[in-house]
C-alpha atoms as one frame of an Amber mdcrd trajectory, in Angstrom:
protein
 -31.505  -7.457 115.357 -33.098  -5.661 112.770 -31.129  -7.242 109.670 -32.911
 -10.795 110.962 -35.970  -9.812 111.152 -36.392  -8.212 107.683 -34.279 -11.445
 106.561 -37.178 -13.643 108.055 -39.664 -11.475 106.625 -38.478 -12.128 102.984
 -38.309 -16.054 103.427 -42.092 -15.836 104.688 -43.736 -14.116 101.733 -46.101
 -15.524  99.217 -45.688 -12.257  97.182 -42.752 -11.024  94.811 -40.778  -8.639
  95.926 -39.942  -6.997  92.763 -42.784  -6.588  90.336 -42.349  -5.766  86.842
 -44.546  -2.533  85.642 -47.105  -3.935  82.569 -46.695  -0.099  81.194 -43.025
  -1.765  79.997 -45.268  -4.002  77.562 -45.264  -1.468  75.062 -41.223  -2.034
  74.864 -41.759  -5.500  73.625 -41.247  -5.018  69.821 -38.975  -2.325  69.893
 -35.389  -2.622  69.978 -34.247   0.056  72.331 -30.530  -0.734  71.934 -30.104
  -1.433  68.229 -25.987  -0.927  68.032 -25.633  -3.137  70.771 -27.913  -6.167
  69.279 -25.602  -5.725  65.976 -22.416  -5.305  67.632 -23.653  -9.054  69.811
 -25.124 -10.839  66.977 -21.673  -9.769  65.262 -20.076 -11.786  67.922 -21.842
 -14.635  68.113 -21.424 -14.880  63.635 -17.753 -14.873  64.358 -17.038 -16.728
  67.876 -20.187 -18.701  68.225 -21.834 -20.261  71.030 -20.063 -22.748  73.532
 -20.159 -26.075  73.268 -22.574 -28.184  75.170 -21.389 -30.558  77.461 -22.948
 -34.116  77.251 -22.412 -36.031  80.433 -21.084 -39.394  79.982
């Protein structure tokens, strides 16, 4: 079957398969989504992060 072969295929590469564009690096210190950072940080002022849980 096709679907196995291509499955193989992926489990034998060395390379990524996905590979992130370095033109993106000029996103790095801008904050493309500004109301959405307030509107989170907002959240976690108010509800916080979880708790951590210590095993005994």
């Amino acid at each position: 079957m096709k679907t196995m072969k291509i499955i193989r295929e992926i489990k034998r590469r060395k390379v990524p398969i996905v590979r992130i564009d370095k033109a993106l690096n000029k996103y790095d210190d801008i904050v493309l989504f500004p109301d959405k950072l307030e509107k989170a940080n907002e959240m976690l002022r108010t509800v916080g992060l979880p708790k951590q849980w210590i095993k005994p």
